[in-house]
C-alpha positions as CSV (number, residue, x, y, z in Angstrom):
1,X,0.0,0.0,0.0
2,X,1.3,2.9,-0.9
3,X,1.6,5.8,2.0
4,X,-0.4,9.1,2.0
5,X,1.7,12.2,0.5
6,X,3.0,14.4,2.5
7,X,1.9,17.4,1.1
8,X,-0.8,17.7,-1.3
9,X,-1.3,21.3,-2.8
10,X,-5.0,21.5,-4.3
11,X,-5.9,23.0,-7.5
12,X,-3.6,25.6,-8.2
13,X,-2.7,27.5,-11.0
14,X,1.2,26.3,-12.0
15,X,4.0,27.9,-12.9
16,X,6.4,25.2,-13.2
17,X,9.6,26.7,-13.8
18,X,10.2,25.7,-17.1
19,X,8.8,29.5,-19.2
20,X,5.6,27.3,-20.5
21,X,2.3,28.4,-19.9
22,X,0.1,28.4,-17.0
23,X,-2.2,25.4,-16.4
24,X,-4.5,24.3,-13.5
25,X,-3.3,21.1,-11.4
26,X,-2.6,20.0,-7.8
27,X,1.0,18.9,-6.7
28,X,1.9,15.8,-4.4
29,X,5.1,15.9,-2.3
30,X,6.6,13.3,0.1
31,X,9.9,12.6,1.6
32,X,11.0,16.2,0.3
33,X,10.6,15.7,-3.3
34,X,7.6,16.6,-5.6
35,X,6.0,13.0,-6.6
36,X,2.8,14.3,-8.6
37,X,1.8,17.1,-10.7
38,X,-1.4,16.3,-12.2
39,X,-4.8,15.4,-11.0
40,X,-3.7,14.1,-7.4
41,X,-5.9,11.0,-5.8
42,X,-4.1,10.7,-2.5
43,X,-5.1,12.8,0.2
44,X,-2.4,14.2,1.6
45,X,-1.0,13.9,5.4
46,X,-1.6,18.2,4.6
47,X,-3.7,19.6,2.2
48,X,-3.0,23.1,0.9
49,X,-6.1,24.8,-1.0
50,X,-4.1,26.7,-3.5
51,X,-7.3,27.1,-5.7
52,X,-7.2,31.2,-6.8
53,X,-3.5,31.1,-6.0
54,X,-0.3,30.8,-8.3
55,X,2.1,27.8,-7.5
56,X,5.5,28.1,-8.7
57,X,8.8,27.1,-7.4
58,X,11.2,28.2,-4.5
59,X,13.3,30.8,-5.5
60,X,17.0,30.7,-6.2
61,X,19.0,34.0,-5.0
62,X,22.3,33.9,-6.5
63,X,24.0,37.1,-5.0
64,X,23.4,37.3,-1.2
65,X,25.8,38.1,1.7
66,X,24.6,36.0,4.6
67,X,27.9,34.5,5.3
68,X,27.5,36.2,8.5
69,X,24.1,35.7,9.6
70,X,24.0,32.0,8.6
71,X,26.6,31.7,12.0
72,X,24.4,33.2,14.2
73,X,20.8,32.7,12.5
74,X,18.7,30.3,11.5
75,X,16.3,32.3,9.5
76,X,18.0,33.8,6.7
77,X,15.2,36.8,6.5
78,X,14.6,38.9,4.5
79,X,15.0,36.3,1.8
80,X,13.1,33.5,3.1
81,X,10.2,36.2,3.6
82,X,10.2,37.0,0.3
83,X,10.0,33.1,-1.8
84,X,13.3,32.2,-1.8
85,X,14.6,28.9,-0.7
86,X,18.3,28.6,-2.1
87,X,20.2,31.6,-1.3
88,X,23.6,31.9,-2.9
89,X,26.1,33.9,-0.6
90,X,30.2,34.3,-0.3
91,X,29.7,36.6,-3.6
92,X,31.9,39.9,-4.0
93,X,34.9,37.8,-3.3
94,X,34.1,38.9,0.6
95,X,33.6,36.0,3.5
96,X,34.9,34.8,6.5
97,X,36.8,31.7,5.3
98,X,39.5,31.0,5.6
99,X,41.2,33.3,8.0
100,X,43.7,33.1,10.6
101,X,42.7,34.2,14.1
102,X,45.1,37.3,13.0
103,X,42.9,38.4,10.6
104,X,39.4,38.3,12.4
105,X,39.5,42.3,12.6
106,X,40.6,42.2,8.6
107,X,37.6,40.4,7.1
108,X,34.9,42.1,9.8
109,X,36.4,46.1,8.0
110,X,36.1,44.7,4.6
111,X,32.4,43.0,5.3
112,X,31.4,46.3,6.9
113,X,33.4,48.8,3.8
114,X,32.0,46.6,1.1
115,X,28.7,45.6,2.8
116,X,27.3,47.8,4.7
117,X,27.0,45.7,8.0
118,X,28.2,47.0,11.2
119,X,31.5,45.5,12.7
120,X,29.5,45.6,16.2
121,X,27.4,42.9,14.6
122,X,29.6,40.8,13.2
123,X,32.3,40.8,15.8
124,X,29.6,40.2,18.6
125,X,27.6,37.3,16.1
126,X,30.2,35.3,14.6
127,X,31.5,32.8,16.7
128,X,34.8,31.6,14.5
129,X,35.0,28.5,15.1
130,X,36.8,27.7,12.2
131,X,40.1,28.5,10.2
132,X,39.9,26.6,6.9
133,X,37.4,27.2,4.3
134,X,36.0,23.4,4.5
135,X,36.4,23.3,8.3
136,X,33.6,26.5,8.0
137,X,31.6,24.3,5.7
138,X,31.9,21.4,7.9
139,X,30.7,23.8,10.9
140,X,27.9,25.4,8.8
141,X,26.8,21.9,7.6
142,X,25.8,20.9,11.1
143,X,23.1,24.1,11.1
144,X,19.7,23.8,10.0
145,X,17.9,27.1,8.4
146,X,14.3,28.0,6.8
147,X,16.0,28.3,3.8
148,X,19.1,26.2,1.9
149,X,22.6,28.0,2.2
150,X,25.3,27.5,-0.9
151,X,28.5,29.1,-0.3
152,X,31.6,30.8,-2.6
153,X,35.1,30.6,-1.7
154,X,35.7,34.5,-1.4
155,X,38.6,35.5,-2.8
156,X,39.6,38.5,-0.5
157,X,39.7,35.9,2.5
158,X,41.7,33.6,0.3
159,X,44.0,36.1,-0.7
160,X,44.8,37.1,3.2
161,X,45.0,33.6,4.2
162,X,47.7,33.0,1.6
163,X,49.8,36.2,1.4
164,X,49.4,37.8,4.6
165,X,50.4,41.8,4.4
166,X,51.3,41.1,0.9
167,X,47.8,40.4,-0.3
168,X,46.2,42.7,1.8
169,X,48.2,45.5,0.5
170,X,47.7,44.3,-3.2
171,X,51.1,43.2,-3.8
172,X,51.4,40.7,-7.0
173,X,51.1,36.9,-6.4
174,X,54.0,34.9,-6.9
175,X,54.1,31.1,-8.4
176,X,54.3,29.9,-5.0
177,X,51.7,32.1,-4.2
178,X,49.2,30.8,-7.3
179,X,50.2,27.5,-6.3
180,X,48.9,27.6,-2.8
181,X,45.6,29.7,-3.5
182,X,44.9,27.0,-6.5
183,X,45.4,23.9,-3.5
184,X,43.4,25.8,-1.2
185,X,40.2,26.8,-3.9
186,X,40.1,22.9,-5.2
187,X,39.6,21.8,-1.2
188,X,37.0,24.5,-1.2
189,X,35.3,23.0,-4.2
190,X,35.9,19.3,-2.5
191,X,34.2,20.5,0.6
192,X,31.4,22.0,-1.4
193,X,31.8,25.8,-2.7
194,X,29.6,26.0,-5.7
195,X,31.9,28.6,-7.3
196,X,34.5,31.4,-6.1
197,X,34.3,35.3,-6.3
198,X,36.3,38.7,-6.1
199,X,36.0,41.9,-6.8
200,X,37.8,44.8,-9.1
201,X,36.1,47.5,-8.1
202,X,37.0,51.0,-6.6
203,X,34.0,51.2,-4.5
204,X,34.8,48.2,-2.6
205,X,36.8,48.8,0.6
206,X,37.4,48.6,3.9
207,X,35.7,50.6,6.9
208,X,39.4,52.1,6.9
209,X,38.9,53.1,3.5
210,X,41.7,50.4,2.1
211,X,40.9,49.1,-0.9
212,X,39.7,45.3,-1.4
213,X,42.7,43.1,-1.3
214,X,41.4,41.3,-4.7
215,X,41.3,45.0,-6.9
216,X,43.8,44.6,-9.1
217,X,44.8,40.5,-8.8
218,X,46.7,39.4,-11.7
219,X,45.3,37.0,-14.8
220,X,48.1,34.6,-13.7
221,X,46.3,34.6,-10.4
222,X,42.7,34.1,-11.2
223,X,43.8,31.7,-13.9
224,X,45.6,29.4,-11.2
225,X,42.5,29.7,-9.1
226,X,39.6,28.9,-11.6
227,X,41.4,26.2,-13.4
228,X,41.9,24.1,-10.1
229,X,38.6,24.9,-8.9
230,X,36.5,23.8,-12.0
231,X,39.2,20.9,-12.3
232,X,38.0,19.2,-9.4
233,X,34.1,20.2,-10.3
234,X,32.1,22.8,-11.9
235,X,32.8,26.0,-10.4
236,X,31.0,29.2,-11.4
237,X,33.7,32.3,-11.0
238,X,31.8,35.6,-9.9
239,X,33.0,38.7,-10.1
240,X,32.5,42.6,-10.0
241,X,34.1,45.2,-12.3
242,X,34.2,49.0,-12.8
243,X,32.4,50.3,-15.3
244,X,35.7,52.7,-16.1
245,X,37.8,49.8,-16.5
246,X,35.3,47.2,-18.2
247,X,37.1,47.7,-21.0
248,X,40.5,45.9,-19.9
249,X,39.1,43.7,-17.2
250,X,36.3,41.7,-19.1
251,X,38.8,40.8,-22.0
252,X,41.2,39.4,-19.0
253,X,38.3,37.2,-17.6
254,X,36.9,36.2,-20.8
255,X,40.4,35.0,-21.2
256,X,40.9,33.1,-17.6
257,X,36.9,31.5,-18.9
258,X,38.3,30.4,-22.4
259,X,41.9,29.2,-20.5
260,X,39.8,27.0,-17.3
261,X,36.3,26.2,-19.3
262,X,35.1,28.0,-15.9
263,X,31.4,29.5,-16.2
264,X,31.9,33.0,-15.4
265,X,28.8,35.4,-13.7
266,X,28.6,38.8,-13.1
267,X,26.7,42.0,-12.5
268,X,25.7,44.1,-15.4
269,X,23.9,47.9,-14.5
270,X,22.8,50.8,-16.5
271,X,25.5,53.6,-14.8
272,X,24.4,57.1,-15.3
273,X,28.0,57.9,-16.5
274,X,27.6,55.7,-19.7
275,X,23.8,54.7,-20.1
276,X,24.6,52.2,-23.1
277,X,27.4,50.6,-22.0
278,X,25.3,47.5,-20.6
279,X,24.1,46.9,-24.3
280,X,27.3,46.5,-25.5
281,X,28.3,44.2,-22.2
282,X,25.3,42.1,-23.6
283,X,26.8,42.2,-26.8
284,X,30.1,40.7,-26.0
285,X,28.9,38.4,-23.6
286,X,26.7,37.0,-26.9
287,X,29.9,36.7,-28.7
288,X,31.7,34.7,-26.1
289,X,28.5,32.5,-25.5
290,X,29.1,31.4,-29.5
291,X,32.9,30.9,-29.2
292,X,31.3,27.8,-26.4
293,X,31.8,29.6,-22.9
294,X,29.4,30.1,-20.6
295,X,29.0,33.8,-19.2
296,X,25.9,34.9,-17.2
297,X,24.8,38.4,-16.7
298,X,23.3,39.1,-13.1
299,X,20.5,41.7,-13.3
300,X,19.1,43.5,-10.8
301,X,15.2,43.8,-10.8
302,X,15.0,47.0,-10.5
303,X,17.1,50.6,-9.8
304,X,20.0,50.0,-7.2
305,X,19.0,52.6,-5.1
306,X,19.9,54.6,-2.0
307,X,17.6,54.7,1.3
308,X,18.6,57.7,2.8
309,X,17.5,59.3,6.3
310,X,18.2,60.3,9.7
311,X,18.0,56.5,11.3
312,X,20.4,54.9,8.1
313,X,23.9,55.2,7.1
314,X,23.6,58.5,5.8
315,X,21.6,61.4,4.6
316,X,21.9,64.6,2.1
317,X,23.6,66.8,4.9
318,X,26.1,63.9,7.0
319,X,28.9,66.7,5.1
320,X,27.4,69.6,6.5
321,X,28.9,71.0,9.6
322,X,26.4,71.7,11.6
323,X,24.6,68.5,11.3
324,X,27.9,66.5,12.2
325,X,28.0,68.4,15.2
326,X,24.6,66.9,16.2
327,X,25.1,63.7,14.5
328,X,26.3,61.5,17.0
329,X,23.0,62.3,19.4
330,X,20.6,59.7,19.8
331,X,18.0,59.7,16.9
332,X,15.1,61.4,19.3
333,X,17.1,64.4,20.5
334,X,18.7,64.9,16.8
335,X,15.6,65.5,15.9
336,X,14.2,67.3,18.4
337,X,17.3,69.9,17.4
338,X,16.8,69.6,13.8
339,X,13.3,70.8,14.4
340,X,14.8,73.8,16.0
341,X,14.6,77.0,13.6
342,X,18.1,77.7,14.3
343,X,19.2,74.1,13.4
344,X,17.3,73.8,10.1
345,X,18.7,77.4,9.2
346,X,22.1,76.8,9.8
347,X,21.9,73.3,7.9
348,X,20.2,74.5,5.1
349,X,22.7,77.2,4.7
350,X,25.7,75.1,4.3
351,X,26.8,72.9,1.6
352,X,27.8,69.4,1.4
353,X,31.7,68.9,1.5
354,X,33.7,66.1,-0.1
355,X,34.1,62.7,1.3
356,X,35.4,59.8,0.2
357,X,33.0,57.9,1.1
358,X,32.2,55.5,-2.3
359,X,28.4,55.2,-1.8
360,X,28.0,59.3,-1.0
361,X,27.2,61.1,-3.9
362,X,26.8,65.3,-3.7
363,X,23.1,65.5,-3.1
364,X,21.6,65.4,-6.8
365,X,17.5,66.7,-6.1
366,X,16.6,66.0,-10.1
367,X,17.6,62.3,-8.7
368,X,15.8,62.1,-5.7
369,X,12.5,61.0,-4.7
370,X,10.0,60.1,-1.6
371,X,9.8,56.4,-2.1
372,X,5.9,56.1,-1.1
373,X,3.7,53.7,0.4
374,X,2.7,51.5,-1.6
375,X,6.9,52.3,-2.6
376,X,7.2,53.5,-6.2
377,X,10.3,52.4,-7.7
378,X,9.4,53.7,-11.0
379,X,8.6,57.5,-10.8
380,X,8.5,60.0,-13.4
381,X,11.4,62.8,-13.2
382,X,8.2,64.8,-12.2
383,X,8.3,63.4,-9.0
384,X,11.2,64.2,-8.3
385,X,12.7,66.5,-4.9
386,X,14.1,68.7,-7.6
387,X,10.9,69.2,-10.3
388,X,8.5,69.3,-7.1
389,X,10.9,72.4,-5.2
390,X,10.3,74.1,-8.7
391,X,6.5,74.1,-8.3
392,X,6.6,74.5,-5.2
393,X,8.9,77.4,-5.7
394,X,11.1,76.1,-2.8
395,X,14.3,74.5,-2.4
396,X,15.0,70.9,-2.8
397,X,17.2,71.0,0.8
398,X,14.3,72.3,2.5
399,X,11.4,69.3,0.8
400,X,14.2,66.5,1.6
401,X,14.7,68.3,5.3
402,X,11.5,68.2,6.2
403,X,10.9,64.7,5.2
404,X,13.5,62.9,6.8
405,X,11.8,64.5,9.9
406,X,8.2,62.9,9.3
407,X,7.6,60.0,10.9
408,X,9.6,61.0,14.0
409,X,12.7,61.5,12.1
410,X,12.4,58.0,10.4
411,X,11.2,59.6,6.7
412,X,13.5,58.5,4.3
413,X,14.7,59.4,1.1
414,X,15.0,57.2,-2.1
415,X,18.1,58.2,-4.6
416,X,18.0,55.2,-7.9
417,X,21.9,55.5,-9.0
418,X,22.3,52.4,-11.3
419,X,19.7,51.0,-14.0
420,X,17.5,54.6,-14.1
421,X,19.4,56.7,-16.3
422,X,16.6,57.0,-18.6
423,X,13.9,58.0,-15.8
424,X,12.6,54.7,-16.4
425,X,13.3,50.6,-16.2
426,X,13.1,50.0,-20.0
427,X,16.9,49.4,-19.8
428,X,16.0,46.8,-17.0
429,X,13.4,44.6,-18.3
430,X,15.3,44.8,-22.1
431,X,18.3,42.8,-19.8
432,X,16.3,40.7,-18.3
433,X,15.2,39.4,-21.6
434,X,18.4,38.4,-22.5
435,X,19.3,34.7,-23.1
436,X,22.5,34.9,-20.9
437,X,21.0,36.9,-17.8
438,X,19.7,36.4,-14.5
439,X,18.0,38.3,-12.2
440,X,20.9,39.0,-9.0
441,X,22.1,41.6,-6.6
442,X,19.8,41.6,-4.4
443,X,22.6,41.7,-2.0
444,X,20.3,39.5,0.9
445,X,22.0,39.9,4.8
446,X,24.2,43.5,3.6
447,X,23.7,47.0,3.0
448,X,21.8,47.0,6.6
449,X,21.5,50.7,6.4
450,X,21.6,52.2,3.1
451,X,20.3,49.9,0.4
452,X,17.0,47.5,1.1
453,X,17.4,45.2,-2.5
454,X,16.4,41.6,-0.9
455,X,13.1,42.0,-1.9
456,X,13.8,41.7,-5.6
457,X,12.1,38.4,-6.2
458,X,8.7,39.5,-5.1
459,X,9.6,43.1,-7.0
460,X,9.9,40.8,-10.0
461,X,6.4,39.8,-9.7
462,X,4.9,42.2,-8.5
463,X,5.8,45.1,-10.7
464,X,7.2,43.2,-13.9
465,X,4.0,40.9,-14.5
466,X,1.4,43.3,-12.5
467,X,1.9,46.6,-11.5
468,X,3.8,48.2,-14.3
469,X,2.5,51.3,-15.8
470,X,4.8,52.7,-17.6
471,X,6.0,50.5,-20.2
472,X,5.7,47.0,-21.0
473,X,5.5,44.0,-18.6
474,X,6.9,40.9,-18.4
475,X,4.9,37.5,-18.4
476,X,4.5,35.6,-15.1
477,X,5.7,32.1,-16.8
478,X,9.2,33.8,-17.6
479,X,9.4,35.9,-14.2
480,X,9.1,32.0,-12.0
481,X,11.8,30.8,-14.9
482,X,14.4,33.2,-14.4
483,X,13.9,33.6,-10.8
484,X,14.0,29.9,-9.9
485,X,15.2,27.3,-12.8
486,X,17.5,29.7,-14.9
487,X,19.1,31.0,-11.7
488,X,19.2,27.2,-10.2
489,X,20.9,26.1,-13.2
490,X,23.4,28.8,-13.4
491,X,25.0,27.8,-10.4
492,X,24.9,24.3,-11.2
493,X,21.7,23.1,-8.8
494,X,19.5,21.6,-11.8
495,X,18.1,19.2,-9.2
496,X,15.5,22.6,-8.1
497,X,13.5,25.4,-10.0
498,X,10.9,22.9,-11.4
499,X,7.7,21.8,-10.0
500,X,7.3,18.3,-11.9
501,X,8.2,14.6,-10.1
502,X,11.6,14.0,-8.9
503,X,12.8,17.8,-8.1
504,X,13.7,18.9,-4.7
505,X,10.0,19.9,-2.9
506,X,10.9,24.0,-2.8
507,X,7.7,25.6,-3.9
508,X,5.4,29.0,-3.1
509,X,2.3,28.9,-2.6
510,X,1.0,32.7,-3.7
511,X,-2.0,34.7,-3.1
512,X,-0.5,36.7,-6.4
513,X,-3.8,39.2,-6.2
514,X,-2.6,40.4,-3.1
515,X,1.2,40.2,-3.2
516,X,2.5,43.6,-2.0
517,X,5.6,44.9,-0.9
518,X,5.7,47.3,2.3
519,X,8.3,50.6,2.2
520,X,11.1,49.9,4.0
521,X,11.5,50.1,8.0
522,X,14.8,49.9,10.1
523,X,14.0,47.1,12.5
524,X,17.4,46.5,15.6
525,X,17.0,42.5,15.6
526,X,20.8,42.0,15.1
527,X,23.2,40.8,17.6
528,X,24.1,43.5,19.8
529,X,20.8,45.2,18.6
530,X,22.0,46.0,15.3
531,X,20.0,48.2,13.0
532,X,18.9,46.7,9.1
533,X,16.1,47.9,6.7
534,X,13.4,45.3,6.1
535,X,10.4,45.2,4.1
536,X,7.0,43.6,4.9
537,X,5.8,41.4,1.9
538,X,2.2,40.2,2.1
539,X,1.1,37.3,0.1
540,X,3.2,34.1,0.1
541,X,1.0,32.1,1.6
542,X,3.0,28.9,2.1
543,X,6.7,28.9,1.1
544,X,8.3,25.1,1.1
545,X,11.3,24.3,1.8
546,X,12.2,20.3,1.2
547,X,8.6,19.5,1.7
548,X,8.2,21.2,4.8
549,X,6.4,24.2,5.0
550,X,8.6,27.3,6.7
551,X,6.1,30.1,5.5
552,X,2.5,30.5,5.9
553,X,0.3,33.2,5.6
554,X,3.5,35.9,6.0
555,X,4.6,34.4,9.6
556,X,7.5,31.7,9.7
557,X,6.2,28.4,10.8
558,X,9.7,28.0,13.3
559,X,10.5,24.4,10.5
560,X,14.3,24.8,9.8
561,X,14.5,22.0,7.1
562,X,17.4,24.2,5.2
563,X,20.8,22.7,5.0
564,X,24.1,23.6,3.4
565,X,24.6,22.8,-0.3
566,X,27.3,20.5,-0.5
567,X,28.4,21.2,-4.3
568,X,26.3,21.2,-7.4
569,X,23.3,19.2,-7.7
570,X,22.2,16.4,-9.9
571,X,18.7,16.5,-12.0
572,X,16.5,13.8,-9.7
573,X,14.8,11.2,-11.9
574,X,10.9,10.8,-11.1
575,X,10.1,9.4,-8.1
């Protein structure tokens, strides 16, 4: 006799994963994998009504930055709050592993440079109890999450852990050096990294302000690297470039891809500095794709954009010098001075001076906007702090002052700097479309004060198949694809990202009438009370992780049935 499923989910309307069209059926699930799609006999041990509803599969996040939080969490929120049920972290060539006990302080100022999560946190949560990259997988593989963790060998930590001084400081790599980083990134692959990453960008660096140890690593280097990683298993090499040197370092990793057979990902944005450059990214990424390598463009869903306020990181008038004189009060008596007339006066007077801080621009009003509730990521330049002082026939300082101070003192400000040069997100959806991108960067677990991206994948839905207005949409069918199987795939899970029999039981269950995002609020649920922007998502009713359902009706059920991903992951045949 055969036994009951565990899960039957009841009349649905599927999106499977695969881009095909929508079609009506229930789904059976037992021992953690799907067993049924079809017209299900068995009742279930559960039964989900899912009738009304959109069923798709689990999410795969590629570009996260949990490598902290996974050491001192469980829940890997916001992520798991928001569909997804693989997240991808160690990306930006920035981790914890491996790293001498010398170096603790070294890896916390370049998480909290690059990332945008406060050393407090992270010296207070992580417990190192590990020196080796596969003695942190070994430590990690003994945690259980509400969503599955796969993990990069970071190159920065690599780097460190190899040349000391030397490759903290940049130096070149010598043979010796190669040969030791190459040994150490095959027993990462052994112990199950899915790929390794690093970084050649300016605007990564320490809370010092050094630059990240991996900037300007030589081909000879990353060569050694990929080629004994993907020679001991596929290994996807990610990677972050400058847009003002694209033009030298893509050629060089095109090269270490076409010298290791390595699958390469990285980021691709429209920058306001050079609005088409992306296209012709896309265009040589095409090119190598027919020469046989494999090169995936990550894509973010929507403007990378800048929360700024009195509560976060920083604001329009951090430079100005009498707000830095009140800055380090408590948030309620800053504002009770910044609502003095004096205060605002003297602010609004001054200027903003030059820092060299990488994510502080000069306050640009024509580029700023109030984000809304429901939050608009989309606005016409009309709404802008700039066009609206016009009308008004204010300034922009004062509109911006004045609305950091609403809510008491916890307004913020929205400023979209990459993929909204145009006013608009045709650029966006036109790379989404194309056959060699992903959607990424949703930078899940960093950015705690200044940048609140995790909820891309229900931004994917919810604006790209329903809410747009002001251009075309995207269909649901390819949205659940690229977010789940093409994702899963391009990190070499293919055993997820499908809802038919055999694949791994990660599926949402969503009330896709009602999905909707909330603005963004700082919430101080860190260790040590840290401070991160969240986002209330309504709408997933059930969110299943390995069969086991971690999310119902918004609220986490407590079920931890995540695990580590120990390497890539076969296609299951049907149960």
């Amino acid at each position: 006799m055969t036994s009951a499923p565990d899960i039957v989910i009841r009349g649905g309307t599927i999106a499977d994963g695969s881009g095909g069209d929508l079609y009506e059926a229930d789904v059976a699930i037992a021992d953690g994998k799907i067993t049924e799609v079809g017209k299900v006999a068995s009742k279930g041990k559960e039964e989900i009504d899912a009738r009304g509803k959109l069923v798709a599969p689990g999410f795969v996040d590629v570009h996260t930055h949990y490598d902290g939080q996974v050491t001192w969490s469980q829940d890997i929120t916001p992520s798991s709050q928001n569909g997804v049920t693989s997240a991808i972290m160690g990306n930006c060539g920035v981790g914890f592993a491996p790293c001498r006990p010398s170096d603790h302080t070294r890896l916390i100022q370049l998480m909290e440079g690059v990332e945008d999560i406060p050393e407090p946190v992270l010296s207070a949560g992580i417990p190192w109890e590990w020196e080796s990259f596969p003695d942190y997988m070994n430590w990690l593989s003994k945690r259980s999450f509400d969503v599955d963790i796969g993990a990069q060998l970071p190159h920065a930590a690599l780097r460190v852990y190899v040349m000391g001084e030397r490759g903290a400081r940049r130096d070149p790599s010598t043979v010796e050096d190669n040969r030791q980083m190459a040994q150490l990134a095959s027993d990462a692959v052994r112990a199950g990294a899915l790929g390794f990453s690093t970084s050649r960008t300016l605007n990564h660096r320490t809370s010092t302000g050094d630059f990240t140890p991996t900037l300007k690593a030589g081909e000879d280097e990353l060569t050694a690297i990929a080629g004994a990683m993907h020679g001991v298993g596929r290994s996807v090499l990610q990677f972050v470039l400058d847009l003002s040197t694209v033009h030298e370092d893509l050629p060089m990793m095109l090269r270490v891809a076409e010298n290791t057979k390595c699958p390469i990902s990285f980021s691709i944005t429209q920058n306001d500095k050079s609005p088409r450059r992306w296209r012709q990214t896309l265009e040589t990424i095409s090119e190598a794709t027919s020469r046989g390598l494999s090169v995936t463009a990550q894509i973010a869903a929507r403007p990378v954009g800048l929360m700024l306020g009195l509560e976060l990181s920083r604001n329009p008038f951090q430079t100005h010098a009498s707000y830095k004189a009140i800055a380090h009060l408590p948030l309620k008596e800053r504002v009770a001075r910044l609502r003095q007339a004096e205060t605002r006066a003297a602010i609004l007077a001054e200027n903003a001076s030059d820092t060299d801080d990488p994510l502080f621009f000069r306050p640009n009003y024509d580029k700023m906007y109030l984000l809304g509730n429901p939050p608009d990521y989309e606005q016409p330049p009309e709404n802008t702090l700039g066009a609206q002082a016009r009308r008004l026939g204010k300034r922009p300082e004062e509109l911006a002052y004045d609305a950091m101070l609403t809510d008491g003192g916890r307004g913020m400000l929205y400023v979209p700097f990459l993929n909204y040069s145009d006013g608009n997100l045709d650029a966006t959806r036109e790379m989404l479309l194309d056959p060699n991108s992903v959607p990424g960067l949703s930078d899940g677990g960093a950015h705690c004060g200044i940048i609140c991206d995790a909820s891309f994948p229900t931004y994917l839905l919810t604006h790209w198949t329903r809410d747009r207005t002001r251009g075309e949409k995207l269909s649901i069918p390819f949205v659940i694809a690229v977010q789940s199987r093409k994702t899963a795939l391009s990190v070499g899970l293919a055993d997820r990202g499908l809802i038919a029999p055999g694949y791994k039981a990660d599926v949402n269950v969503i009330d896709y009438d009602h999905l909707h995002l909330h603005p963004p609020k700082v919430h101080y649920d860190l260790p040590v009370g840290g401070r991160r922007l969240l986002q209330q998502v309504d709408g997933y009713e059930a969110t299943i992780v390995s069969g086991v359902v971690t999310q119902r009706g918004g609220a986490a059920t407590g079920a931890r049935p995540g695990r580590l991903i120990r390497g890539t992951q076969a296609t299951h045949s049907a149960a």
